[in-house]
C-alpha positions as CSV (number, residue, x, y, z in Angstrom):
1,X,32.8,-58.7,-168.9
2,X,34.4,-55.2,-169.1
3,X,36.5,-54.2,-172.5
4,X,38.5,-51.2,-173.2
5,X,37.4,-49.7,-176.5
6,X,40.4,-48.1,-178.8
7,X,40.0,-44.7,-177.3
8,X,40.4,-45.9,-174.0
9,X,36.8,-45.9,-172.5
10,X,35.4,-49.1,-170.8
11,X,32.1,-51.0,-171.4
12,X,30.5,-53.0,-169.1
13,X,28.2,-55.9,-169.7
14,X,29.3,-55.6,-173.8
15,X,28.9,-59.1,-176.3
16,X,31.7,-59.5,-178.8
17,X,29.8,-59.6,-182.3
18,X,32.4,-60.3,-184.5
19,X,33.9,-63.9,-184.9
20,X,37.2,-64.3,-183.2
21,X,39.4,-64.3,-186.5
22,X,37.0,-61.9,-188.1
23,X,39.5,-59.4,-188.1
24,X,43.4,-59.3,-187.2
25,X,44.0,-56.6,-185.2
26,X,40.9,-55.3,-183.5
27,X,37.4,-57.5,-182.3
28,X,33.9,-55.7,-182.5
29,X,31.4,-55.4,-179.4
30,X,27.8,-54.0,-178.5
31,X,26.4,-52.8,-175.6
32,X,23.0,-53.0,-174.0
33,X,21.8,-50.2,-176.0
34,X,23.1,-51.4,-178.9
35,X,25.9,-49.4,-179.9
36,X,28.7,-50.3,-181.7
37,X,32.3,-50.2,-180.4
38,X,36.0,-51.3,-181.6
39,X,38.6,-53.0,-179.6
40,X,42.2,-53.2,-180.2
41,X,43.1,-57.4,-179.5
42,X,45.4,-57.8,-176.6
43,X,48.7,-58.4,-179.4
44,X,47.5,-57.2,-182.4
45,X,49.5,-58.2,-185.3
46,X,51.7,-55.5,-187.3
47,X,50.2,-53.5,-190.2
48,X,51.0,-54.5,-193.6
49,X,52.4,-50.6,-194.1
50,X,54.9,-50.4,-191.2
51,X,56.5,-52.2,-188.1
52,X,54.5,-50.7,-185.3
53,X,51.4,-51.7,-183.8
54,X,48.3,-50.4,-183.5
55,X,48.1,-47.8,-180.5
56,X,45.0,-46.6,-178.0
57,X,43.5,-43.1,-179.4
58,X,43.3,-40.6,-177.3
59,X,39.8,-40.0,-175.5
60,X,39.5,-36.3,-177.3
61,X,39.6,-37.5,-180.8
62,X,36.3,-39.7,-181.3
63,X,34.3,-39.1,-184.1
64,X,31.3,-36.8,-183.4
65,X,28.4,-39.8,-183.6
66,X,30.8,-42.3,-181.2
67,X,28.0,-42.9,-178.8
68,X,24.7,-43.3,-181.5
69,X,23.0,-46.3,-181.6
70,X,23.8,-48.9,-184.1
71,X,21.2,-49.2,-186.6
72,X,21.3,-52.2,-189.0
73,X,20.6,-52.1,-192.3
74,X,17.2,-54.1,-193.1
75,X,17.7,-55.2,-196.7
């Protein structure tokens, strides 16, 4: 299945990790190479703070390790 990530970029062949209720607004997947990846849910409730909902970020503004493998802590 193919998911669009919150800056807009699309996975392919991606497993949601988190549980479906985990979280209200976004869901979490992983890819093949194991890298991590948030998704905005398709009507994600308002925040807390405001009225408006959570918006796509644009493509030029992810942080500088968006594409590092996920490495799980071992303890």
């Amino acid at each position: 299945m193919t998911y669009t990530d919150i800056y807009g970029f699309k996975h392919e062949n991606a497993t949601v990790i988190s549980k479906e209720d985990e979280f209200h607004r976004i869901f979490i997947i992983e890819d093949e190479q194991h890298r991590r990846f948030e998704c905005l849910k398709e009507n994600p409730e308002p925040t807390h703070k405001g009225p408006s909902h959570w918006k796509l970020s644009s493509r030029d503004t992810p942080p500088d390790n968006y594409w590092d493998v996920f490495e799980p802590n071992d303890n």
